[in-house]
C-alpha positions as CSV (number, residue, x, y, z in Angstrom):
1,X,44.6,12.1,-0.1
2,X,46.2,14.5,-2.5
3,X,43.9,16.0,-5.4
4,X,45.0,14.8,-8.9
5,X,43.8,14.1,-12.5
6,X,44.2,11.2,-13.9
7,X,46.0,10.9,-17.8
8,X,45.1,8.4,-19.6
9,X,48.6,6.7,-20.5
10,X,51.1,4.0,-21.1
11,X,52.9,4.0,-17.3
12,X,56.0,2.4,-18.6
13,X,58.5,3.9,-20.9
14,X,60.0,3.0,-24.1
15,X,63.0,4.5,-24.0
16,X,65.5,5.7,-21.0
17,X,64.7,8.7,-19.3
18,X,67.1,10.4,-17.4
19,X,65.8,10.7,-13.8
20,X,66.2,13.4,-11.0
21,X,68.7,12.2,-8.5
22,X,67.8,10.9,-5.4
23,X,69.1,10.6,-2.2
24,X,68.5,7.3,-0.4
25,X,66.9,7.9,3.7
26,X,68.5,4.3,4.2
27,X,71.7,3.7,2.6
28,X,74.6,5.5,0.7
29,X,78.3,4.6,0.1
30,X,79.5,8.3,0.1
31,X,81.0,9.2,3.6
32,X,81.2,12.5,2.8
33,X,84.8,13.2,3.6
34,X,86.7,11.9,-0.1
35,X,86.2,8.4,0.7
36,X,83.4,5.7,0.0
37,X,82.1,2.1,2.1
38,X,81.1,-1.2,0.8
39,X,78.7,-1.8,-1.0
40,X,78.2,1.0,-3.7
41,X,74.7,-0.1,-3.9
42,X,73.1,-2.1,-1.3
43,X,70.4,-3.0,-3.9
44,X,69.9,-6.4,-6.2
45,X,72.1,-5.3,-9.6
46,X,73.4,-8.3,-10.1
47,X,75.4,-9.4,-12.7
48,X,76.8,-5.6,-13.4
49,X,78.6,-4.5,-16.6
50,X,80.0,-1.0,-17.0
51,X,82.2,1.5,-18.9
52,X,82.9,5.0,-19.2
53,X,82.3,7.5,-21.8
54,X,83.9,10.7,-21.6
55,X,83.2,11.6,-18.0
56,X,80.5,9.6,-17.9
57,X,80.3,6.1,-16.2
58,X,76.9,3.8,-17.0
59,X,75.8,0.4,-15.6
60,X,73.8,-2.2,-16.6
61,X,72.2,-5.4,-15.1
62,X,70.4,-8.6,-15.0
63,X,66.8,-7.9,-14.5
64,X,65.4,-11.8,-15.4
65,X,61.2,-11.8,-15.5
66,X,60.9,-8.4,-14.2
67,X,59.6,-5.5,-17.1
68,X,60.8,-2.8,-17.5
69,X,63.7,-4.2,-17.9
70,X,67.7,-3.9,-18.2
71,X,68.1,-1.0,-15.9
72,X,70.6,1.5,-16.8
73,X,72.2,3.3,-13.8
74,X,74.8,6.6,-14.2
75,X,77.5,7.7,-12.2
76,X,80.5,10.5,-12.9
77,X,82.4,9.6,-9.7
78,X,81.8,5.7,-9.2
79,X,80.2,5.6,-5.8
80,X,77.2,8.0,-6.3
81,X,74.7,6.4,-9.0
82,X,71.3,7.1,-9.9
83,X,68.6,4.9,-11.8
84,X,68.3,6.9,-15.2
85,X,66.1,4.0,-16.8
86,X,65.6,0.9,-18.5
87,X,66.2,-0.1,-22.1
88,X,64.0,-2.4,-23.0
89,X,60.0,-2.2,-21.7
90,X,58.7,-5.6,-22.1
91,X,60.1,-9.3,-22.7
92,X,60.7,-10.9,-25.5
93,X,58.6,-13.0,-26.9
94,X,55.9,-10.5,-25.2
95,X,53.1,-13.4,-25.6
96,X,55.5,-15.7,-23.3
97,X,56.3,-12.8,-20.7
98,X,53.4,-12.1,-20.6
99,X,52.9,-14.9,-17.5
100,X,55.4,-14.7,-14.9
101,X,58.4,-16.6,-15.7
102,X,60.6,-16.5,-12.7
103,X,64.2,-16.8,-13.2
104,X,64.1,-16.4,-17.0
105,X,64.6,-13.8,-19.0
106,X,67.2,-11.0,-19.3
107,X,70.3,-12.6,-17.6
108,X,74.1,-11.1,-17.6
109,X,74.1,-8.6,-19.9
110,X,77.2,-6.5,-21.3
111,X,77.2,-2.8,-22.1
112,X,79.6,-1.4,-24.4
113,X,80.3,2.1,-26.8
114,X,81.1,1.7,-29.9
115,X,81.7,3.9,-33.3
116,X,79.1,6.5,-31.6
117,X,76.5,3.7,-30.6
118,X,75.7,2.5,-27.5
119,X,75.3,-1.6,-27.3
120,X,73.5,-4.2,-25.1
121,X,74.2,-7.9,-25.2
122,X,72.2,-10.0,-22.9
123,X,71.3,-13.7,-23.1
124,X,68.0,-15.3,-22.4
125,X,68.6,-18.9,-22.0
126,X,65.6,-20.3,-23.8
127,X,65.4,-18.3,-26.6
128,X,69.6,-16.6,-27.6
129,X,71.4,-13.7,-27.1
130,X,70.1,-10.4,-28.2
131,X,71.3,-6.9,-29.1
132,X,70.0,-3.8,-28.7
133,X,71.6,-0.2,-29.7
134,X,71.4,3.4,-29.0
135,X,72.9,6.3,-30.6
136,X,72.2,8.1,-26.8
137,X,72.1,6.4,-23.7
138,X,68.4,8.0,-23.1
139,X,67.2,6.1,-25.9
140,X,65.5,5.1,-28.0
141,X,66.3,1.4,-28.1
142,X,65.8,-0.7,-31.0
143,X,63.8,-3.7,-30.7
144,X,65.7,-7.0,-29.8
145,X,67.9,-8.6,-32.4
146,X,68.6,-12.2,-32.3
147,X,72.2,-12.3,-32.5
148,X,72.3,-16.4,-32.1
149,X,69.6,-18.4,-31.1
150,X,70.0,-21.3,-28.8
151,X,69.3,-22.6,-25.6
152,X,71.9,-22.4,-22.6
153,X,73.5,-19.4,-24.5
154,X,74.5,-17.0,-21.7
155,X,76.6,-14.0,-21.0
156,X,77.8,-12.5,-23.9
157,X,80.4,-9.7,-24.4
158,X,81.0,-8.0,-27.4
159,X,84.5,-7.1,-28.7
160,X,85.8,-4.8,-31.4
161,X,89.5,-5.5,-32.4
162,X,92.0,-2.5,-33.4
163,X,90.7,-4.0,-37.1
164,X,87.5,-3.6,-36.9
165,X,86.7,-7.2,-36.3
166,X,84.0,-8.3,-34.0
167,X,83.4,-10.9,-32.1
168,X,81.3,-12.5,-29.2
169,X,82.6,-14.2,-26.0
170,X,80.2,-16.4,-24.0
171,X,79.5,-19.1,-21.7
172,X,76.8,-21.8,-21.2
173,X,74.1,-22.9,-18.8
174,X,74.1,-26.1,-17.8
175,X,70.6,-25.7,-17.2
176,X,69.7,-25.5,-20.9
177,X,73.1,-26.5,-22.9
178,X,73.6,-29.3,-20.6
179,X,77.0,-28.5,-20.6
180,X,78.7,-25.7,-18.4
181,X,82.7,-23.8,-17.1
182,X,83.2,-23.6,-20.9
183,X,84.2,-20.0,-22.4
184,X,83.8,-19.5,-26.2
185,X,84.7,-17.6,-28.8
186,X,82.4,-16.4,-32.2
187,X,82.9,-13.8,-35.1
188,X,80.2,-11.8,-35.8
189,X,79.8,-8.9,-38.6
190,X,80.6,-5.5,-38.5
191,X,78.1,-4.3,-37.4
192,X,77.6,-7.1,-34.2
193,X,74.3,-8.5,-35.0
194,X,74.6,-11.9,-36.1
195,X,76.9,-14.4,-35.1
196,X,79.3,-15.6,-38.5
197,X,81.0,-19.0,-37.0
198,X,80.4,-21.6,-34.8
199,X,83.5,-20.5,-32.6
200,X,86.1,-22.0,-30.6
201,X,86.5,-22.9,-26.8
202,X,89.7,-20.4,-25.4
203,X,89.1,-21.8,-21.7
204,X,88.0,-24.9,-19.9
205,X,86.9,-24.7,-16.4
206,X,86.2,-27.6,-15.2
207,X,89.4,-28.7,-13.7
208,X,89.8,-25.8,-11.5
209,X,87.6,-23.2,-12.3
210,X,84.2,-24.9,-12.1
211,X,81.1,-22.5,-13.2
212,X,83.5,-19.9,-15.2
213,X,80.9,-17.8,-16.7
214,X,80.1,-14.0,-16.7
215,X,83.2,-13.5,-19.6
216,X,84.1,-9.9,-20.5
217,X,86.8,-9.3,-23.2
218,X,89.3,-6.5,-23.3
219,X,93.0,-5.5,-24.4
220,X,95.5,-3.7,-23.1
221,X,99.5,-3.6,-23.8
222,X,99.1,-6.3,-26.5
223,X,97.1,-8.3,-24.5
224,X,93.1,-9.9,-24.9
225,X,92.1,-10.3,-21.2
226,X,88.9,-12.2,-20.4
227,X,87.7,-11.5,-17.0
228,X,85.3,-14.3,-15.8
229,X,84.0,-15.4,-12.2
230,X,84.3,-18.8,-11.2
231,X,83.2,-21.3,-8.3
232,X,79.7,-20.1,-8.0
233,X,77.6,-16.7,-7.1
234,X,78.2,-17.3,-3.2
235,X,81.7,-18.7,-2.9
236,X,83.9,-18.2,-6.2
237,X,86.8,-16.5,-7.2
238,X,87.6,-13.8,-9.8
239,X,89.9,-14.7,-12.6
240,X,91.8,-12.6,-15.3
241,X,92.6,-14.4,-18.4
242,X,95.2,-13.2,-20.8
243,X,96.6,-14.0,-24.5
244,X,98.3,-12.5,-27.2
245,X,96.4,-14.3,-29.5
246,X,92.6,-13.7,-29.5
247,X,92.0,-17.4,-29.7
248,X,94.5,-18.0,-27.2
249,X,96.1,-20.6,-25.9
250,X,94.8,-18.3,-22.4
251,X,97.0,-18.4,-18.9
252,X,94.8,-17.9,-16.0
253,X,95.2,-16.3,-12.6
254,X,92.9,-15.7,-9.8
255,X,93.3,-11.8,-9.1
256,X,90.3,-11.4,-6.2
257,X,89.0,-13.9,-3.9
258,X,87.4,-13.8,-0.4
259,X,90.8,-13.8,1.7
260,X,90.6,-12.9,5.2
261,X,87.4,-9.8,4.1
262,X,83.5,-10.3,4.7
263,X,82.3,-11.0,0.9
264,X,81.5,-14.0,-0.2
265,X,82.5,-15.2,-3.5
266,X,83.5,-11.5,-4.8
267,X,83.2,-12.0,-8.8
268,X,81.5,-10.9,-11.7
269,X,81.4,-7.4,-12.8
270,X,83.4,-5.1,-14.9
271,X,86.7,-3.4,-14.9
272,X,86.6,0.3,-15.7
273,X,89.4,3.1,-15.8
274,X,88.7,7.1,-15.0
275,X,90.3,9.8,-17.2
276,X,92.6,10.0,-14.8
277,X,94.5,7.3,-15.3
278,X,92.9,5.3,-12.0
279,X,91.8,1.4,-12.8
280,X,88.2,0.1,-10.9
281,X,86.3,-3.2,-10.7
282,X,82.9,-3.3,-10.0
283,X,81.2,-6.7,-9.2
284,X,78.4,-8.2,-6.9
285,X,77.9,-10.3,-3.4
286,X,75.5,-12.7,-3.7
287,X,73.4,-11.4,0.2
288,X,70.8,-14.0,0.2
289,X,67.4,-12.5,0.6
290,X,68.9,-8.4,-0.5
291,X,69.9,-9.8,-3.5
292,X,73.5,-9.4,-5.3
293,X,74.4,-6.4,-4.2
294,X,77.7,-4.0,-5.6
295,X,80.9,-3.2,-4.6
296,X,83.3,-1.1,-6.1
297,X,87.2,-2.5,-5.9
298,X,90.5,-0.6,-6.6
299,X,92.7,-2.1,-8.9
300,X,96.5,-2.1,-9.7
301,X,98.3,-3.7,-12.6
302,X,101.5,-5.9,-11.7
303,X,103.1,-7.1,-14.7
304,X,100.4,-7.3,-16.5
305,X,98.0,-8.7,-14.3
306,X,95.5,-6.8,-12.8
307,X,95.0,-7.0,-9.0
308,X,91.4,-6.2,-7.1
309,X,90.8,-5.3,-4.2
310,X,94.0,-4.6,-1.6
311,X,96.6,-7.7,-1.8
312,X,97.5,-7.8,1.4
313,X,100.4,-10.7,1.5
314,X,101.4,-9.4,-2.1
315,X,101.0,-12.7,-3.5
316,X,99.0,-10.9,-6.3
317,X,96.1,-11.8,-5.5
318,X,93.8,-9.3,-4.2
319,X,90.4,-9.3,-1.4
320,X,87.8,-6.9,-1.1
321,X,87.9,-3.4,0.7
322,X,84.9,-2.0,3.0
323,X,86.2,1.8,2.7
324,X,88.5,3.3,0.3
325,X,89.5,7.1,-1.2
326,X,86.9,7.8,-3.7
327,X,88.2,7.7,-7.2
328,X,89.5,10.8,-8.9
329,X,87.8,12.0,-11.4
330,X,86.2,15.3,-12.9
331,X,83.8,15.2,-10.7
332,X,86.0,14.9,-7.4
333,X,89.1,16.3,-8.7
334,X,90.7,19.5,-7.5
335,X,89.5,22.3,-9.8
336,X,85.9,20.4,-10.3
337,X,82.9,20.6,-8.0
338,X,82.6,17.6,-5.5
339,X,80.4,15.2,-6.6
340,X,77.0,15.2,-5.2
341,X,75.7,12.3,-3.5
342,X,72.7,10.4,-5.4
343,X,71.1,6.7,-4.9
344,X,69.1,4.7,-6.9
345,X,65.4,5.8,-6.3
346,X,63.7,4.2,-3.9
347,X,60.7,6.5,-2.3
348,X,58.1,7.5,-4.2
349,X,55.4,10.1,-3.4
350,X,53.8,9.0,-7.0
351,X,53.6,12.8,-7.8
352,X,55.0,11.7,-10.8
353,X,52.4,11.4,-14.8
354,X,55.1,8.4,-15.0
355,X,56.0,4.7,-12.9
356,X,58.8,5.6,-10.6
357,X,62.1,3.7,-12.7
358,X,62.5,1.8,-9.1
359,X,59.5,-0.5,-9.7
360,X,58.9,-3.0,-11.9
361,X,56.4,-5.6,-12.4
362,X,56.2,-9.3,-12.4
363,X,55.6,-10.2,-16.0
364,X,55.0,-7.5,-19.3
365,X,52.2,-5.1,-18.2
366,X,48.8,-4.4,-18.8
367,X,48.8,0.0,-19.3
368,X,45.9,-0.4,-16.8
369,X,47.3,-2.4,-14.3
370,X,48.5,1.3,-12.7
371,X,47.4,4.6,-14.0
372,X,50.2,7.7,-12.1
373,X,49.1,10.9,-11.7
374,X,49.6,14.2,-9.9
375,X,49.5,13.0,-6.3
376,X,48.8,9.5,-6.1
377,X,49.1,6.1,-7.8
378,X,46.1,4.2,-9.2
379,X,45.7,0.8,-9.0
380,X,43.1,-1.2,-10.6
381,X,42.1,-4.9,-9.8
382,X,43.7,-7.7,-11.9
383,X,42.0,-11.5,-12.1
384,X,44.6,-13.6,-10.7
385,X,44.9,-16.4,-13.5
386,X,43.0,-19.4,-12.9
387,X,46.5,-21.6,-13.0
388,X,47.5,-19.3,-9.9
389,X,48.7,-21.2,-7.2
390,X,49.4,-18.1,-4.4
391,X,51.0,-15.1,-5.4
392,X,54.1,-16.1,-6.2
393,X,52.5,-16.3,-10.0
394,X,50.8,-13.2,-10.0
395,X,51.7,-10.5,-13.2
396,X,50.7,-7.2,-11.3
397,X,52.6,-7.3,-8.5
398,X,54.8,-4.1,-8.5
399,X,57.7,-4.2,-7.0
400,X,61.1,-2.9,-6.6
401,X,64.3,-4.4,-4.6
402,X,65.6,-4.4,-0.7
403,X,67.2,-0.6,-0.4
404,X,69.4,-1.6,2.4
405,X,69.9,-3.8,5.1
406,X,67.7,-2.6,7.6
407,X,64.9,-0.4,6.5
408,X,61.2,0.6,7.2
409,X,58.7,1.1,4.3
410,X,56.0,3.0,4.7
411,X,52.5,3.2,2.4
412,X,49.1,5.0,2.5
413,X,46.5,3.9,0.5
414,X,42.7,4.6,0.2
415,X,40.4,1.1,-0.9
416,X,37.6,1.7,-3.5
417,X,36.9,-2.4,-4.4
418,X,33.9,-3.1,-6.5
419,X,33.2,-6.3,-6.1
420,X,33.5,-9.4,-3.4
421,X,37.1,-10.6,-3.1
422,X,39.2,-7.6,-4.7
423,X,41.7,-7.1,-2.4
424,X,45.1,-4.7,-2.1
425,X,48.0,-5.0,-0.2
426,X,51.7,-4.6,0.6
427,X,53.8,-7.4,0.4
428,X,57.9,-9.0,0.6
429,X,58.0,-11.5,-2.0
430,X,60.9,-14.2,-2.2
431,X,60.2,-18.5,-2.2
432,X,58.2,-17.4,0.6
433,X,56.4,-14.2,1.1
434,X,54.4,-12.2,3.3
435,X,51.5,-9.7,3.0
436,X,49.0,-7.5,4.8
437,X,45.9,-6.7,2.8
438,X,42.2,-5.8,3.0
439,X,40.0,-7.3,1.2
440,X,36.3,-7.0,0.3
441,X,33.7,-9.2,1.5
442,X,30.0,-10.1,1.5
443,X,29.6,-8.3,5.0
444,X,32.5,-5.4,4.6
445,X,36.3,-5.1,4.6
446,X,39.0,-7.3,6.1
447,X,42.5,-6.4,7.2
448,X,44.1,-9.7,6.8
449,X,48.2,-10.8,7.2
450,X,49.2,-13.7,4.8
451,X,52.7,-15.7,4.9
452,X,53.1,-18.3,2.4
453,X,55.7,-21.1,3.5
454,X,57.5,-23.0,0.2
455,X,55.3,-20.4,-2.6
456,X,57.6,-21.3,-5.3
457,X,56.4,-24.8,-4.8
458,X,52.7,-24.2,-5.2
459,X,52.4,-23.7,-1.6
460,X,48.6,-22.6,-0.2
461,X,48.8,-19.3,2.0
462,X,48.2,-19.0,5.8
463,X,45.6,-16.7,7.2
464,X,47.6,-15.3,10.2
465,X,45.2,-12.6,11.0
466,X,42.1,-11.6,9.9
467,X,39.6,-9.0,11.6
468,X,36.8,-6.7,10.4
469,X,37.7,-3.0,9.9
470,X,35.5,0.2,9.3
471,X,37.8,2.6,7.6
472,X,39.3,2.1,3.7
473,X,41.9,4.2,4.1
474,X,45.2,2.4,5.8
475,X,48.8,3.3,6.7
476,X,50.4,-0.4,5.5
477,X,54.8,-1.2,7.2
478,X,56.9,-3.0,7.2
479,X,60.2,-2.8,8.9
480,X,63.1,-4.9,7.6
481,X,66.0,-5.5,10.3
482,X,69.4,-7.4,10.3
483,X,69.0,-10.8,8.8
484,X,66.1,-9.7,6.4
485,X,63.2,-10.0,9.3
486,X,60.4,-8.4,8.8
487,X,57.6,-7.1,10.8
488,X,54.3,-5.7,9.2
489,X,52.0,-3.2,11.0
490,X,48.9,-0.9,10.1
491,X,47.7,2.6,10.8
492,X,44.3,4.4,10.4
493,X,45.8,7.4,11.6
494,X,49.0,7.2,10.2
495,X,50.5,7.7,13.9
496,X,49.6,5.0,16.1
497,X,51.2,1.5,13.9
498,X,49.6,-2.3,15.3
499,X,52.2,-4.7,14.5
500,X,50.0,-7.8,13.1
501,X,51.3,-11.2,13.8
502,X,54.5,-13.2,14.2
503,X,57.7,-11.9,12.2
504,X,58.5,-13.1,9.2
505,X,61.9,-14.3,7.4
506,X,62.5,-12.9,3.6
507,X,63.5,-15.3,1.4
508,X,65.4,-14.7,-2.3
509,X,63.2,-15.7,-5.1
510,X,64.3,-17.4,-8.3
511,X,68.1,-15.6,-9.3
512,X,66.9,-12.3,-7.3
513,X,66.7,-11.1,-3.9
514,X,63.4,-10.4,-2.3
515,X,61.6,-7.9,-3.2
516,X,59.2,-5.4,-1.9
517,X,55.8,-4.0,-3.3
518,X,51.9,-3.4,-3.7
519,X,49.0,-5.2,-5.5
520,X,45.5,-5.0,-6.0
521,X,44.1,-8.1,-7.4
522,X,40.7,-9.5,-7.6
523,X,39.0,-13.1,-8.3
524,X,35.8,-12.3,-10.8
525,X,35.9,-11.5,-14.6
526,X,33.8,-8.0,-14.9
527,X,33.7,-5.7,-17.1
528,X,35.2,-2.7,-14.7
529,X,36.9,-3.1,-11.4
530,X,37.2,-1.6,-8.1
531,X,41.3,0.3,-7.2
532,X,43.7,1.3,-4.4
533,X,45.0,4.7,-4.4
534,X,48.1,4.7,-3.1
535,X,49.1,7.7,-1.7
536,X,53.1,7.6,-1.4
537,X,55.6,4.7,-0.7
538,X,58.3,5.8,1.9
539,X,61.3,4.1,3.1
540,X,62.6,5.0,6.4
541,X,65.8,4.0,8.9
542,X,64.7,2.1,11.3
């Protein structure tokens, strides 16, 4: 175990931080020879907005329950993206994020650059859609501002006409609103933080676009286009809807579906231009138990359409590629160094005085739920709530998403519990999940593996394994193949791995993919607790 000294500390940021750049051991679109593969990000981003300032592409996503959240991802060529931070560190209303609330939260959000000011929209479908600004993407962000409250208000996009005017373009969930595949329409001030009518309906989608949501606004050649997905996360359609006249009346065309490709319902995203003059589409595929995962498209305008993706019967309609010539830009283009390759982080040898920006936690954070250092992560044991079914309700569990589709990861930790029943681990989390831990008892430590079958549903867990063990410091895997099947191992030596138990199948959770992590969690009130050093966190090909 490395040496270090601990700093007393807030482990998650305020405001973004730009990040080194990483390089992924497990997945990365760039093939190294001017073109790129499919997806762009084999990671859960779902619901991805993006534009392009300068040279200069940034990404945003739906990060639901999970703090930090709304990650903020930067690119310069497209294909090679790196995790630079998240803008906002805790939930809002803190007090009622401060329980897990899975599937709630930050959903779609929109990212846009405006009069020198960066702006987020995102929804939360209990509470409204909020705003929150930056005069640099590093931060700071303000707080949240309620733009409108409301339930079943979802997926707003903000849009600033050659006037000046502003309005907001969203949909609702059916959920909440109890009405859906509606797309409408608001004014708001100036400066785009309150809403200033109750708006107008421009589409209707429930005659043949069922589920429209996800609306982002732009214009071009005279035109207000409203891209919007339809038909659902794993089997819709992507539309373009266009009008000369803001409020419409709005023709509609499908310009990416499925066709004869691999993806599944290829929608939702954002449509993005270089300085070269090149149009792009980014947007997700919904992958089960990895999540939503991104893909970058190629588009080309036909009379005013736009067409994404390769149309290959040219009825203007287009389907997704797998490989493709990288875009140009500065960063690719003769004259300009070749882009170097980066990947949203993953690893982590905790060597950092910060959280790694790839993990996040269950519910807003404690500061001493995990205390980094220089060489190691500390992590001290939290009471499980007494409403606490399993873990599946758990705050502490820090986590991060599924890298790629086949993967080992890889941690060392040393056990310093306190009292009976503290107990650390490493666990997949989805509707079901999967752990191995040790735990503390009456008569020593136990190295136990746990599955819990229907968690989201208050399931109990299942004691697979359980033996007695002499040593506190452990080498924890798993290894994730095709399919999302994992297999969990240990190591006292950190050489020799004893696979514990029957495999187990990841399952999404609530909106997200599974998810991968650590805990240390214990039963007892006190008035100090026992920790788990963890050592590093290392993802590996299989």
């Amino acid at each position: 175990m490395k040496k270090i000294i601990l700093f007393v500390q807030v482990c998650l940021v305020v405001s973004v931080v730009y990040a080194q750049s990483s390089v992924s051991a497990v997945w990365s679109p760039d093939n190294g020879n001017g073109t790129y593969k499919n997806p762009v990000i084999h990671a859960d981003y779902s619901d991805p907005d993006a534009i392009r300032v300068n040279d200069d592409f940034y990404m945003v996503s739906s990060s639901f329950n999970q703090a930090p959240g709304l990650p903020i991802l930067h690119s310069r060529d497209l294909v090679n993206w790196t995790l630079i931070g998240h803008a906002i560190r805790k939930n809002v209303p803190s007090d009622h994020y401060s329980k897990v609330q899975h599937g709630n939260g930050v959903w779609a959000p929109a990212i846009r650059h405006h009069n020198q000011k960066f702006y987020i929209y995102y929804p939360d479908p209990d509470f409204g859609i909020y705003v929150i600004t930056a005069k640099d993407i590093k931060g700071p962000w303000t707080e949240p501002i309620l733009v409108e409250a409301g339930k079943g208000l979802i997926d707003p996009c903000p849009f600033w006409d050659d006037n000046g005017n502003a309005f907001l373009v969203h949909a609702y969930a059916g959920s909440r609103a109890g009405i859906k595949s509606l797309i409408v329409l608001k004014t708001m001030n100036t400066e785009g933080t309150a809403v200033t009518s109750v708006g107008k309906i421009v589409f209707d989608g429930h005659d043949a676009d069922p589920t429209i949501e996800g609306p982002k606004m732009y214009k071009r050649n005279g035109y207000y286009y409203i891209m919007a997905p339809a038909g659902g996360v794993s089997t819709g359609w992507q539309l373009a809807l266009r009008s000369r006249n803001i409020y419409g009346p709005y023709e509609r065309k499908v310009v990416m579906d499925q066709g004869g490709s691999s993806v599944n319902g290829p929608h939702q995203g954002a449509w993005v231009n270089t300085s070269s003059g090149q149009d792009w589409f980014l947007h997700f595929q919904d992958r089960d138990a990895y999540g939503r995962i991104i893909h970058l498209q190629p588009v080309k305008w036909v009379n005013d359409w736009p067409v994404i993706g390769v149309d290959k019967d040219g009825d203007g309609k287009g389907e997704p590629v797998m490989t493709h010539a990288k875009p140009i830009t500065k960063a690719i283009t003769g004259g300009y160094q070749k882009s170097a390759v980066s990947n949203p982080a993953d690893s982590d040898e905790f060597n950092d005085h910060s959280i790694g920006l790839q993990w996040q936690w269950e519910a807003n954070p404690q500061p001493y739920w995990a205390v980094p250092g220089n060489g190691y992560l500390r992590m001290f044991s939290f009471q499980i709530p007494d409403s606490v079914k399993n873990y599946w309700d758990v705050p502490n569990l820090l986590m991060q998403k599924f890298p790629a589709e086949e993967f080992s990861a890889t941690t060392k930790l040393v056990f310093r519990p306190r009292l009976d029943n503290e107990k650390t681990g490493l666990v997949v989390m989805g509707a079901d999940y999967a752990y191995i831990s040790v735990d503390k008892r009456k008569d020593g430590l136990y190295l136990s593996y746990i599955v819990c079958a229907g968690a989201e549903k208050g399931a109990a867990e299942k004691v697979v394994s359980s033996q007695k063990i002499e040593t506190a410091t452990f080498h924890f895997r798993v290894s994730v193949a095709k399919g999302a099947v994992c297999s969990f191992s240990y190591s006292t030596d950190g050489n020799s791995f004893t696979a514990l138990g029957e495999q187990f199948v990841a399952k999404p959770g609530r909106w997200v993919g599974a998810r991968i992590g650590i805990f240390c969690t214990r039963t007892q009130k006190t008035n100090d607790s026992g920790y788990a050093d963890f050592d590093f966190f290392r993802f590996s090909k299989l």
